[in-house]
N, C-alpha and C positions, 0 to 999 in steps of 0.2 A: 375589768371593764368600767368604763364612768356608768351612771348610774345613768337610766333616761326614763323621765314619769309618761304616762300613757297619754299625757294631752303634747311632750314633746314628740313623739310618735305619731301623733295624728296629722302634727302639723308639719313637720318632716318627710310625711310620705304624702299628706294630701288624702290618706284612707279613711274609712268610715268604720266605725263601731257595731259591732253586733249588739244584742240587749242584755248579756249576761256580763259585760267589761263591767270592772271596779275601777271609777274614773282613780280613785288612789292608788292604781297600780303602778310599779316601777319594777323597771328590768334592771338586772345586774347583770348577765350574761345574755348570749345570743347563739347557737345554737343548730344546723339544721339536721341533726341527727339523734332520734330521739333516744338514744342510746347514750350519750353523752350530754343528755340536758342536768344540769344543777339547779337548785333552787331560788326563785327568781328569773330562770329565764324566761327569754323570749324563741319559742321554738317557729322555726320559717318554715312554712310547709312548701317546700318546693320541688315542683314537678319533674318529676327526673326520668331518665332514657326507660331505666326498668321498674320505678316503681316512684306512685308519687306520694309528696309529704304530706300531703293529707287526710290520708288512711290512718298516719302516726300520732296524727295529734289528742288521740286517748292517750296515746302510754304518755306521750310527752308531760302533757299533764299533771298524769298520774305518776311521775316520773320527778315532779318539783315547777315543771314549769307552768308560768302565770298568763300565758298569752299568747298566743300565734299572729303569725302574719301572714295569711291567706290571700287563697283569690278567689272564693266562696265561700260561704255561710255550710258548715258543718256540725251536724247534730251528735250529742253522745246517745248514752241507749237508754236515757230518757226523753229525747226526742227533746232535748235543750242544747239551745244554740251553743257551740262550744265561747268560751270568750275570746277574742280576734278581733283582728283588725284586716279589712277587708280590701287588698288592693288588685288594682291591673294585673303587676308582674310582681310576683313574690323575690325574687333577685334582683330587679330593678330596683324592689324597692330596700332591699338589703344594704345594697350599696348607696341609696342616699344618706341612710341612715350613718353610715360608714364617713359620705363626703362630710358629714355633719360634724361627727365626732372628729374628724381632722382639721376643719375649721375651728372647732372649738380648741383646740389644743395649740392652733398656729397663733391665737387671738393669747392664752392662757400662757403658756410657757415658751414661745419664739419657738414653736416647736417644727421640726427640717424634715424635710420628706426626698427620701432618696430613692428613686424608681434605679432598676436596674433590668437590662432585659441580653437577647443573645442568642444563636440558637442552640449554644451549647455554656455550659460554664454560670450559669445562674446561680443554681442554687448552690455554688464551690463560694461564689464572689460574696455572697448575702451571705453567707455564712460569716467568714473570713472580716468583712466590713461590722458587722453586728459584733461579732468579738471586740474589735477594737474599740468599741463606739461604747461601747459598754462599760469599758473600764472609766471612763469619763461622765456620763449622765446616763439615767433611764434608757433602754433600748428596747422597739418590739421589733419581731423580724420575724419573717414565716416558720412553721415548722414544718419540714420536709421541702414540702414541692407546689405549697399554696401560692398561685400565681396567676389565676385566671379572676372570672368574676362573682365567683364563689369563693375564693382562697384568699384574695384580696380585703374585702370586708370580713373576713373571719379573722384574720391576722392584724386588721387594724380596732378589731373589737376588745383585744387583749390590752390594749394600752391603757394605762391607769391615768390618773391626774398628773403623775409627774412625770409621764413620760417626755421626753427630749426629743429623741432620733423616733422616723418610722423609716426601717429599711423594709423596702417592697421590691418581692420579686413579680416580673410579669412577664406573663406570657403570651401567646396569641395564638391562634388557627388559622386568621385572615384578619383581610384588611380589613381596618379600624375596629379591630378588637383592644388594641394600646387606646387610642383615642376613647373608649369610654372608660378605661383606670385610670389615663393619665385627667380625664375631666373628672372624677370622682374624687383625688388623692392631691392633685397637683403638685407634681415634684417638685423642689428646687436646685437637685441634683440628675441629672440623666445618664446614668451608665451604658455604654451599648459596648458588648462583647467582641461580638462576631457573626456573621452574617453565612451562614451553611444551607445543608442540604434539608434539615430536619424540617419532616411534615410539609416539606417541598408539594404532595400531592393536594393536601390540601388546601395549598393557597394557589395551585395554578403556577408554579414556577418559582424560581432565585428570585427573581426581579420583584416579583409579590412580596417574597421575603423581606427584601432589602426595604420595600417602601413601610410595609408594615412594621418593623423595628424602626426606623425612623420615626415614627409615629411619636416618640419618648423626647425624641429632641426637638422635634416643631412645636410640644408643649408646653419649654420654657419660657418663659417671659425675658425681659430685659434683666433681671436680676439674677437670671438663673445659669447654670452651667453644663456644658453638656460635657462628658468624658469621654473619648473616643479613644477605640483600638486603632493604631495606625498602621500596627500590620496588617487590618485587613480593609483594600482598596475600598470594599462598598461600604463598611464601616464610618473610615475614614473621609469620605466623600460627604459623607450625610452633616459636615459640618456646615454648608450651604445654607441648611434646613434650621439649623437653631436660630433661635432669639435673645440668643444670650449667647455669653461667653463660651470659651471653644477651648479644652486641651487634652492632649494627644497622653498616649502610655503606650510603652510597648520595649523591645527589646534588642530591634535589631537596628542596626547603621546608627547606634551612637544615641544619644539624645534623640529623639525627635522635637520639632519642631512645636514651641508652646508648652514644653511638658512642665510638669510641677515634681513628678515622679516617674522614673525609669531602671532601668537593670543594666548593668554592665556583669565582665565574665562569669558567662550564666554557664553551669555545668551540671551534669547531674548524676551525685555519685554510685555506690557500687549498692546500696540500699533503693535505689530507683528516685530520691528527692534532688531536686532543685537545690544547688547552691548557687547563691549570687549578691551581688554588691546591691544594694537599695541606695541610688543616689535621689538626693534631695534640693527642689532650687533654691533652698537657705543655704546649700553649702553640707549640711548633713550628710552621709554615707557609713552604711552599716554592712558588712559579712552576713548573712542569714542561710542557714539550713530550714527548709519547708518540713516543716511533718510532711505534705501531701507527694503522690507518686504520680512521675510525670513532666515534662520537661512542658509540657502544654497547659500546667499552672502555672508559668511565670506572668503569663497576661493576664488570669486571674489576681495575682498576687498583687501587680502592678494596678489595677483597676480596683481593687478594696483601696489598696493603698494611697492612691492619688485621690479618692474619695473623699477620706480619712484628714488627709492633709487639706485639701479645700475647703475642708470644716473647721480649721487650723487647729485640728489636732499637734501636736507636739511629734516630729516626725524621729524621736528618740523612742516616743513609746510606740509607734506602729511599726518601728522595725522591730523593736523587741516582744509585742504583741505576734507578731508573725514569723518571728525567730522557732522552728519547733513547731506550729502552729498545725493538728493536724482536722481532718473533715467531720463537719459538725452533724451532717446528715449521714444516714446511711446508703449503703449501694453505690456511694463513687468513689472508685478506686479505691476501697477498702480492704485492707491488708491486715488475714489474721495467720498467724502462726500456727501451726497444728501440732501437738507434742510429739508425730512422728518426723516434724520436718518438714512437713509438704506447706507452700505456701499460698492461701486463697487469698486472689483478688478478686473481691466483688465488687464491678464497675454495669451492674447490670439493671442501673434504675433507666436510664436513657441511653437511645444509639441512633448514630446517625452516619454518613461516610467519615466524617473530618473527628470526629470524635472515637469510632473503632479504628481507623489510622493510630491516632493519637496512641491509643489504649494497646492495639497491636508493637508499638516501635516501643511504648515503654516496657512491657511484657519481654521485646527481645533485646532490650539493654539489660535486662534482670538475668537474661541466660546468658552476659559474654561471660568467657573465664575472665576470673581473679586474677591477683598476683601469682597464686603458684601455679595457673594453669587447668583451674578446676570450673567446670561449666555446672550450671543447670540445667535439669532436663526441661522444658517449659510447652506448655501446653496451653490451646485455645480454645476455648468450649464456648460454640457463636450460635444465637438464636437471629430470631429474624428481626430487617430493621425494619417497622414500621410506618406507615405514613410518605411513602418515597415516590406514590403515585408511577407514571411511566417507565420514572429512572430504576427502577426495582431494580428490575433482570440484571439492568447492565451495573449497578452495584453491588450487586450479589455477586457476580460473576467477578470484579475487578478484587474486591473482598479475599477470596479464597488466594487468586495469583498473589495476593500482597501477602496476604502470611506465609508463603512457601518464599516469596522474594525475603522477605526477613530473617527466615531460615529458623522461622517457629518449627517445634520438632514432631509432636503433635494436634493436630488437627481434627477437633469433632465439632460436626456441625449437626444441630437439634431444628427437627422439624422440616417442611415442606416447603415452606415459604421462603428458606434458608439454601434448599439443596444445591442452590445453583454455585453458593462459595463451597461447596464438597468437591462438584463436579470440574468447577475450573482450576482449582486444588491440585486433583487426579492429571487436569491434563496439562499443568506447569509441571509435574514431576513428583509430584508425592504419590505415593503407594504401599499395599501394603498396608502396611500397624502405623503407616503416617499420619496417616487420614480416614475418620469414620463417618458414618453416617446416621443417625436415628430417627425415628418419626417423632417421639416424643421426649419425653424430663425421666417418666418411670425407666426408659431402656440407659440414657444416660445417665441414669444416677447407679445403674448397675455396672455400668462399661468402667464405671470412673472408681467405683469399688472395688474393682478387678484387676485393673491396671496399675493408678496411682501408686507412684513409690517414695520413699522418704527423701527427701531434697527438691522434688518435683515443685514447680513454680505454676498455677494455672490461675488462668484469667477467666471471669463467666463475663460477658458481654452481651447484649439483647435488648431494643426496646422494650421499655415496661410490660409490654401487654404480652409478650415470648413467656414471661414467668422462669427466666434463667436465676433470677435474683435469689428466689428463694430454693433453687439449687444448688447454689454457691452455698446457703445457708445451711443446708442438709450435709455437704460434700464437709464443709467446715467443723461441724457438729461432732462427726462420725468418731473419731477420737477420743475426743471429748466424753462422748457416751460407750466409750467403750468398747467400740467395732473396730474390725478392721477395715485399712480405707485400701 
């Protein structure tokens, strides 16, 4: 982190001093978990669903750190002021501190702020982009799934004096939740993915969606660029909305219109990756195999990549950057071998319709036969999607007919909230040992130990909050450690 002294702090947030601050104090890190404080930080006491940060700020502390940023005056068990800095919103004020340290770095080193947002495919594309970007200047870039307005200033706290690139991922709940990162960060890059179902309930609809990711491209200025997928219509549309420059990625009907980077014969072979041409508008064009699994990473692929190139990266090294290239984060689409044979995909960090589609069609191109005629057995193990508001029932219900329409061969579905892809399962035609049922993770993780057989292909799918991920994780393990799966 750059370093920031306690009167830049003050004046930054506009907060006041308790009587124990050492005005010579300076933060080198920042912090809101006091588990993870280092010496020099600055620990943020903030107030969270199940517990707030300011009960922590003893250990923090006592932990290495020099200072809090509160929104109350806090005693230790001397009945002395803790030292702090006392403001309004403890996260509001995180994030100035954040817009600070990006101005100072755009002032310092020409440094590029690349927002990237979608309601699926984030954290595949930030990954994918920060590779590339990296082999060229300093990069910071979230780790995991930091995308909101807690994730955002923690990921731009990482960046030292020489950083170059900030790639940010962001995310949202509702409208104008963009609107306070893209005023904190100010892109000069805008990625927008795709416009889906996810968290649908909690904006009140697609069309909330739609306005709400656009949010990233009404942000740019005249100088700036927005990247748009032009497969998909509300996507594509949202070029209206920019203040800058406008170009299209994507993969189908040839070039699109304005692209810089696109894909021609996209195929995806008998390992589940994407192979495809990366055409270039210098004229460039490169063969590439993706590490990643899934025919629905070529827009991924295309959107790091036209990114890349509008930074005028060298469109030699981002094909070869993403030649192989496989997923930086865990839990999407993560592919491990098991030494009996059985192959886990954990794709169970996020789920939404368009994305267990995606996850579903690529699972049943892993079971066609081969050349000599030899199939996998392939199996779905689906938690519930989260966040779908109204449309629940009736994508739960469409969920189950699609895996029997794909001609998935086994079917378990975990949990309650999920039953209804079991039920509509049973009544498109599956029966029988096709299709199970459980209430929880403990019943499936025994079903799956009893069953699974060597060459078996399964998928864990689930929004986060299902906890399929780290059953995948167990299911994966079990060999490993020496059981039978």
């Amino acid at each position: 982190m750059i370093d920031l002294s306690f009167s830049d702090l003050l004046a930054i947030t506009g907060g006041r001093a308790t009587a124990s601050v050492d005005p010579s104090t300076v933060i080198s890190s920042v912090t809101t978990d006091s588990r993870d404080v280092l010496p020099g930080a600055l620990f943020v006491a903030k107030p969270g669903e199940f517990s707030d940060g300011h009960a922590f700020i003893d250990k923090a502390l006592a932990g290495g750190a020099v200072l809090a940023l509160a929104e109350r005056i806090t005693l230790d068990e001397r009945r002395v002021e803790h030292p702090a800095i006392i403001v309004e919103d403890a996260v509001e004020a995180m994030g100035q501190i954040a817009g600070h340290i990006v101005e100072y770095l755009k002032t310092k080193n020409d440094a590029v702020v690349i927002g990237i947002t979608g309601s699926a495919g984030k954290t595949t594309t930030k990954d994918l982009l920060a590779a590339i970007l990296a082999k060229v200047a300093p990069t910071v870039s979230p780790i995991g799934s930091y995308n909101g307005e807690v994730g955002v200033p923690l990921t731009v706290f990482t960046a030292t004096e020489e950083t170059k690139y900030l790639v940010i991922e962001m995310g949202a709940t509702g409208v104008g939740h963009l609107t306070y990162l893209t005023d904190m960060v100010r892109p000069k890059i805008g990625v927008v993915l795709c416009v889906g179902t996810a968290h649908a309930g909690e904006f009140g609809g697609v069309e909330n969606i739609e306005k709400a990711k656009g949010e990233l491209v009404e942000a740019l200025d005249a100088s700036g660029t927005a990247l748009l997928n032009f497969e998909d219509p509300r996507v594509a549309r949202m070029s209206e909305r920019s203040g800058g420059a406008v170009r299209y990625f994507g993969s189908i009907q040839g070039k699109p219109q304005n692209a810089s980077v696109w894909a021609s014969d996209v195929v995806v072979n008998g390992q589940g990756q994407p192979e495809l041409t990366l055409e270039f508008a210098d004229g460039f064009s490169r063969r590439i195999t993706s590490g990643l699994l899934g025919r629905h990473h070529v827009s991924n692929l295309l959107a790091a990549a036209s990114a890349a190139f509008e930074l005028g990266i060298a469109a030699s090294l981002i094909a070869e950057t993403l030649d192989g290239l496989t997923a930086g984060s865990r839990w999407r689409m993560e592919r491990i071998e098991r030494a009996d044979g059985v192959t886990i995909i954990n794709d169970a960090y996020n789920a939404n319709p368009e994305s267990m589609r995606a996850a579903l069609r690529t699972l049943a191109e892993l079971g066609l036969p081969d050349e000599q005629g030899s199939a996998r057995r392939t199996w779905a193990v689906l938690g519930e999607m989260l966040e779908l508001g109204e449309d629940s029932r009736h994508e739960h219900d469409v969920l189950g007919r699609i895996a029997v329409r794909m001609n998935i061969k086994k079917l378990l579905v975990i949990g309650w909230g999920a039953k209804l892809a079991y039920n509509s399962a049973v009544l498109e035609g599956s029966w029988g040992d096709e299709a199970y049922f459980v209430e929880n993770l403990d019943e499936a993780r025994t079903l799956l130990r009893e069953q699974l057989l060597p060459g078996d292909i399964v998928l864990f799918k689930s929004s986060n909050g299902a906890g399929l991920r780290h059953l995948g994780d167990d299911i994966a393990a079990l060999v490993k450690e020496g059981e039978d799966a």
